[in-house]
C-alpha positions in Angstrom: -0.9 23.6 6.5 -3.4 23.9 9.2 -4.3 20.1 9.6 -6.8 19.9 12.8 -9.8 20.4 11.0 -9.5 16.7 9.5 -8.6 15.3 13.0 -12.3 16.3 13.7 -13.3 13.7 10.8 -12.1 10.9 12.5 -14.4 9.7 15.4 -11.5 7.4 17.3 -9.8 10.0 18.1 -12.4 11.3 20.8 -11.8 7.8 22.6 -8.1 6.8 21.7 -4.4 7.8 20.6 -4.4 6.1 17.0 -0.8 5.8 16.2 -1.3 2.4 13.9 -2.5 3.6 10.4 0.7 1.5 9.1 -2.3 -1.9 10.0 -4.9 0.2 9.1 -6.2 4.0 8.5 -8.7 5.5 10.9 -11.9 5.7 9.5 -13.3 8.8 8.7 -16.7 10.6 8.7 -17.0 10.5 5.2 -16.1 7.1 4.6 -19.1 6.1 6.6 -21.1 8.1 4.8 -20.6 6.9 1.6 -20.9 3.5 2.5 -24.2 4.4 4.5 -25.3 6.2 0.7 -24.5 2.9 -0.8 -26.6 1.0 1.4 -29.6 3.2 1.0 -29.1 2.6 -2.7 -28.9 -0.8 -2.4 -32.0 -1.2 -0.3 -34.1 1.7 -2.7 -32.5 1.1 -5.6 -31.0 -3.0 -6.0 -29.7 -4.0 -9.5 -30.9 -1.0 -10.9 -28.2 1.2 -8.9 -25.4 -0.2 -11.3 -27.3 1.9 -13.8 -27.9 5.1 -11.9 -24.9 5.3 -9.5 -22.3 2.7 -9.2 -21.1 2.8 -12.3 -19.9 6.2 -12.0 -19.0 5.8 -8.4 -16.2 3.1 -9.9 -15.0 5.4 -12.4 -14.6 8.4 -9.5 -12.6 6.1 -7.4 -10.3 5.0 -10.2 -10.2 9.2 -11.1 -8.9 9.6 -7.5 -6.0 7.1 -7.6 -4.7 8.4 -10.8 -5.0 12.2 -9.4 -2.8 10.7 -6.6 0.3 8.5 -8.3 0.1 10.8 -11.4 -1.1 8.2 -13.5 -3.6 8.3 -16.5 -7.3 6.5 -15.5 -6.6 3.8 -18.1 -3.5 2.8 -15.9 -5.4 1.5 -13.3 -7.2 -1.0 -12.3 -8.9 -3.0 -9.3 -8.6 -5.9 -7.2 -9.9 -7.2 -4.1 -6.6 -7.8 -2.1 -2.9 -7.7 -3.4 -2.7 -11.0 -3.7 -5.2 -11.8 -6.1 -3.6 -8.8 -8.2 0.1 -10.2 -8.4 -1.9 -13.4 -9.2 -3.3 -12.0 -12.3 -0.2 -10.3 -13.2 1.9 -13.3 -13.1 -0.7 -15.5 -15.0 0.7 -12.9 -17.9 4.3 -14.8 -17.7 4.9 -18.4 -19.4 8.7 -18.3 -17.6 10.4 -20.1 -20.5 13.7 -18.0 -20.8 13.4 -15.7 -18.0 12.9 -18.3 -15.0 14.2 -15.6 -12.3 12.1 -13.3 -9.6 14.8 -11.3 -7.5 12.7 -10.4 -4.2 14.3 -9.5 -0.5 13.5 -10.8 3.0 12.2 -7.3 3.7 9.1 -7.6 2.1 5.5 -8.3 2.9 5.3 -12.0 2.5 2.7 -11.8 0.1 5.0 -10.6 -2.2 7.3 -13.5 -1.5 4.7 -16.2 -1.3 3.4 -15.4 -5.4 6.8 -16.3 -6.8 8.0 -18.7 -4.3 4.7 -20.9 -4.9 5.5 -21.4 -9.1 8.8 -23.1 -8.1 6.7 -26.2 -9.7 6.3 -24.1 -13.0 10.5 -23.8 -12.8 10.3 -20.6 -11.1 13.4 -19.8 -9.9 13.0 -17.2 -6.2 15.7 -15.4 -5.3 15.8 -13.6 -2.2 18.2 -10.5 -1.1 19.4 -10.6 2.1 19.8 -7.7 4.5 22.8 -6.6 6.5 20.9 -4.9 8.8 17.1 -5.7 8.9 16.4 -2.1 7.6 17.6 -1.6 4.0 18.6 -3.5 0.7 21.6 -1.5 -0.9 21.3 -0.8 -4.3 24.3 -2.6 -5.0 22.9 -6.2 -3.8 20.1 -5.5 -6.6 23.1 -4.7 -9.1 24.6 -8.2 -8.0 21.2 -10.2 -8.1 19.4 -8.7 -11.4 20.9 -10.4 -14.3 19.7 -11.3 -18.3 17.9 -14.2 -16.7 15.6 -12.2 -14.2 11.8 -12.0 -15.3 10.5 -9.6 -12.5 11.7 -7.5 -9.5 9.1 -7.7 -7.2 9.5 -5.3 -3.9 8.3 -2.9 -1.6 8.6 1.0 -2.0 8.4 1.3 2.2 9.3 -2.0 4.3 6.7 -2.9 6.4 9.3 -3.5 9.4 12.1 -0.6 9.3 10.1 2.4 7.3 12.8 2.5 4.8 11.8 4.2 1.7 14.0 2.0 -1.3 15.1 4.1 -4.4 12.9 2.7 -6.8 13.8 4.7 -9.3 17.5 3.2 -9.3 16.1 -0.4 -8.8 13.8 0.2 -12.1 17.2 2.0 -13.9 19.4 -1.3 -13.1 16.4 -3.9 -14.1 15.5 -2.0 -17.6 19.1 -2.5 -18.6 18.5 -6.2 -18.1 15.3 -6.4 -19.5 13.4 -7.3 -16.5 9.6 -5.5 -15.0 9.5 -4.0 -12.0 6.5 -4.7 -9.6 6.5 -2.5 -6.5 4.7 -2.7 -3.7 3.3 0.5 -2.9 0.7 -0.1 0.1 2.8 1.1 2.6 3.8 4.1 0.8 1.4 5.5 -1.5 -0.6 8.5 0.5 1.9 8.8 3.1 4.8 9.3 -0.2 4.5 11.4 -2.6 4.7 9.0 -6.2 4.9 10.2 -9.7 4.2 6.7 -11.7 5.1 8.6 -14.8 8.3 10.4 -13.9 9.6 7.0 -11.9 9.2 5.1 -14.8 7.7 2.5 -12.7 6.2 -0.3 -14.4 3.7 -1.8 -12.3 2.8 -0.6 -8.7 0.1 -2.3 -6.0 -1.7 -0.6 -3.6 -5.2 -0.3 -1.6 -6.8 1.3 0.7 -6.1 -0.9 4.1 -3.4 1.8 5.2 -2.8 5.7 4.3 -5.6 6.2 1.6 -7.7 5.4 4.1 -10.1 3.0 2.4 -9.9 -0.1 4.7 -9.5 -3.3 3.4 -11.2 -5.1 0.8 -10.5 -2.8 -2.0 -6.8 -3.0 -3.7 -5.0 -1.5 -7.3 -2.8 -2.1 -9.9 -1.1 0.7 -12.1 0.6 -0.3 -15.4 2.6 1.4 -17.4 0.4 2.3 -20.7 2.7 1.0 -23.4 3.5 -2.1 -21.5 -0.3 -2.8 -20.9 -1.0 -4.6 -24.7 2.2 -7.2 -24.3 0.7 -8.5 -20.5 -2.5 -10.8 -21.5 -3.2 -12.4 -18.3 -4.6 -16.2 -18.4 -6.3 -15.6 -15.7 -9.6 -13.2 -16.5 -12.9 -12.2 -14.9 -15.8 -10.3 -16.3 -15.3 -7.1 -15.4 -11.7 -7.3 -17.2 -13.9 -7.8 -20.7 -14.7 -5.0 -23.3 -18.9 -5.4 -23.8 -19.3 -7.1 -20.8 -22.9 -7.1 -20.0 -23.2 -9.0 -23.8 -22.6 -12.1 -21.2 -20.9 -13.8 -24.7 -19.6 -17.3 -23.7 -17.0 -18.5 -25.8 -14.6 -15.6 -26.2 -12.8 -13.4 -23.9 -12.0 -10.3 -25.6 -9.9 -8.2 -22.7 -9.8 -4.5 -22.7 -7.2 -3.0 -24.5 -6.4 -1.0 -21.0 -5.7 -1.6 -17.6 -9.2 -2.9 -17.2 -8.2 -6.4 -18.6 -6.4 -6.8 -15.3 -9.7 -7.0 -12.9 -11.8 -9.7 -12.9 -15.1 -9.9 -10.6 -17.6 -7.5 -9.4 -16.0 -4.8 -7.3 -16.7 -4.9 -3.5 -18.6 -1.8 -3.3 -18.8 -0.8 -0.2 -15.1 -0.8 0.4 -14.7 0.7 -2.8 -17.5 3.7 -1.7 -15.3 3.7 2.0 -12.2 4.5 -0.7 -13.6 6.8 -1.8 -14.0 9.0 1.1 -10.4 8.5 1.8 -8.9 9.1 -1.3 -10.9 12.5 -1.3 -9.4 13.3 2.5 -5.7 12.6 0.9 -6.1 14.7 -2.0 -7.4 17.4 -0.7 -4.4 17.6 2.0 -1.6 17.0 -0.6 0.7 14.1 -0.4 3.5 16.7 -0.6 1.0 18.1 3.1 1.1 14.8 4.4 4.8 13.9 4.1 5.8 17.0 5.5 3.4 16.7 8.6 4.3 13.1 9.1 8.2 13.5 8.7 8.1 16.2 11.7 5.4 13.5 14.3 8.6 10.8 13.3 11.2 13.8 14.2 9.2 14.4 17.3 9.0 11.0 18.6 12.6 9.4 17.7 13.9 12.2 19.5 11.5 11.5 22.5 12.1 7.7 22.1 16.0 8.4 22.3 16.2 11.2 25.0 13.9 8.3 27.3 16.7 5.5 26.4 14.7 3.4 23.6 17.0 1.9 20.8 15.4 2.4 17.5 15.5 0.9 14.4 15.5 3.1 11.8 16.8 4.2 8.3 20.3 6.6 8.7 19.1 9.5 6.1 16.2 11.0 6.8 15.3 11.4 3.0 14.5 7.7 3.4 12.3 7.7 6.9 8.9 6.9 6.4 5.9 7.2 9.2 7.1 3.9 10.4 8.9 3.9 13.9 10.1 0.8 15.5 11.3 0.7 18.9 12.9 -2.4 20.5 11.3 -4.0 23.4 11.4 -7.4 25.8 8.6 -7.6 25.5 6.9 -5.7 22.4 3.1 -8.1 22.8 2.7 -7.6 26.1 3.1 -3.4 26.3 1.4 -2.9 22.9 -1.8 -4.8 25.2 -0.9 -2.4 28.4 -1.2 0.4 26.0 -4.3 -0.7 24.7 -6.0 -0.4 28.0 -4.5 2.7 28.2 -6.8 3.8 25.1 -3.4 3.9 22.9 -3.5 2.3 20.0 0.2 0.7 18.0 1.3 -2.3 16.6 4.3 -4.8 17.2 6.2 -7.0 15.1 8.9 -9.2 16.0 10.5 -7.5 18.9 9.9 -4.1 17.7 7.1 -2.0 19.0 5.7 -0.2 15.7 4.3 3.2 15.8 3.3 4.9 12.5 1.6 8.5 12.8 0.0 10.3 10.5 -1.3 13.7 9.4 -4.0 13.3 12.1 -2.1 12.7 14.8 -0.4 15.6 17.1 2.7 16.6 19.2 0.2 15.8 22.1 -0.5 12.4 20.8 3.3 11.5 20.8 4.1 13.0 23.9 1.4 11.0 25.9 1.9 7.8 23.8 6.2 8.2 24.9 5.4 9.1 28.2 3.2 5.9 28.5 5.5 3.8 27.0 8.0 4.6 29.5 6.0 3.9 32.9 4.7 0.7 31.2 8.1 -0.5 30.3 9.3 -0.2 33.9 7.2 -2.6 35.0 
């Protein structure tokens, strides 16, 4: 699939080499737009806009996620970052008999920091620890899921190694012992294809900071329908009530669908910037994107390797995601040099992290490698 036609739609790329979209998506034309349509509203319309426009604008967005995972609309719901999500998900567990949350030190911290933080409530946190800083083998979850585990609660793609996990297996081994799966999704979802359905995944988080292009302020939750009526969350908001605008004050009847998970108003701006790229991604195809991205990462480990770099990355290339990391003395400094060279990654630890995506070109990884190399001479 021809993709330089939606390179156009992307303004930075007439100034710099974006190879970052693991931090955050380029911006598109069309995201601007809708935002810019949202002010207008706002400034013609005000309150009244709910009425004519943003109402529906809502239920588009939430139309486009589902399209995406494979999920049904009444799966999904909002949030305004994913930790305010997992925060109203885990206000839906009392932790009497099932004190146990089985996480790994792969993870986003966020992820981490929700379960380690109810140690007070006799949460008990246990974290799997990787042999080699870029996988979890399936047999460590075998060892660490038991009757006593509550919730597995990790990543689809590690945020430091690209590793794509077998979720599928993880959810297999923590349905035989009764436990929910929570996946992390936001550095997957666009760039992966993911069928919420035929995974069997329980709960996934996502947003629009990274590959749906949405930018940050807007985030989601799928459920799994018939596990939606036995999660009543004790923490609620307004917008997670049936007949909200009855404003009634002494009753909170949820909604009998993923709704009963969001609480304020939605951020509309973000949610309208979302918008526009959720449209771009489904228009391409995940199945587009991960065949266009999964060549750029082919190009440029083989680049990285033939210059003398030492990579950190998954074995199997089944489980490489757009996420490259490249060891360097000094990975702060040359991400800066770069930079001023109007090239544009990310570093973490003391890895360089490079993460293109279906907008990005043969040219971009050749210049970005051959830059790399002079900078790291000096």
């Amino acid at each position: 699939m021809d993709l330089s036609e939606y390179r156009s739609q992307f303004p930075i790329f007439d100034k710099k080499i974006y190879l970052n979209s693991c931090s955050l998506g380029a911006l598109s034309l069309r995201s601007r737009r809708y935002v810019e349509q949202f002010l207008n509203e706002w400034d013609e319309s005000g309150a009244s806009a709910w009425y004519s426009n943003w109402t529906k604008e809502i239920d588009s967005v939430r139309k486009l996620i589902a399209g995406i995972i494979n999920a049904d609309e009444s799966e999904i719901a909002f949030g305004h970052s994913i930790s305010s999500i997992l925060s109203i998900v885990a206000s839906c567990f009392q932790f009497d008999e099932r004190k146990k949350i089985v996480v790994t030190e792969l993870d986003f911290p966020t992820s981490n920091y929700q379960w380690i933080s109810k140690k007070p409530l006799g949460v008990d946190t246990r974290i799997i620890r990787s042999d080699d800083k870029v996988n979890i083998s399936i047999d460590k979850y075998r060892q660490a899921i038991d009757d006593t585990t509550a919730i597995v609660s990790t990543s689809h793609v590690f945020f430091t190694s690209g590793n794509i996990q077998d979720i599928a297996g993880i959810n297999e081994i923590a349905r035989t012992k009764g436990a929910l799966c929570i996946f992390d999704g936001y550095q997957s979802v666009g760039q992966i294809p993911v069928n919420v359905h035929e995974m069997k995944i329980d709960m996934m988080v996502s947003g629009g900071l990274k590959w749906l292009l949405g930018g940050p302020g807007v985030t989601f939750l799928y459920v799994r329908k018939d596990l939606i009526d036995s999660l009543k969350p004790t923490s609620a908001g307004w917008f997670g009530t049936k007949n909200q605008f009855e404003f009634c004050p002494d009753a909170v009847d949820l909604h009998d669908d993923a709704r009963r998970f969001e609480t304020g108003t939605p951020a509309l701006a973000s949610l309208l910037a979302f918008k526009g790229g959720l449209e771009i991604v489904s228009e391409i195809g995940v199945d587009n994107i991960r065949a266009a991205t999964l060549s750029l990462i082919n190009e440029l480990t083989e680049q990285l390797n033939r210059a003398g770099f030492s990579i950190r990355s998954p074995e199997k290339p089944e489980n490489k995601a757009a996420i490259v990391m490249v060891r360097h003395d000094n990975p702060g400094k040359v991400v800066k040099a770069l930079r001023e060279n109007n090239i544009i990654v990310d570093y973490r630890n003391e890895y360089v992290r490079i993460s293109p995506y279906f907008y990005n070109t043969s040219e971009d990884i050749e210049t970005f490698v051959s830059t790399f190399k002079e900078l790291s001479k000096n």
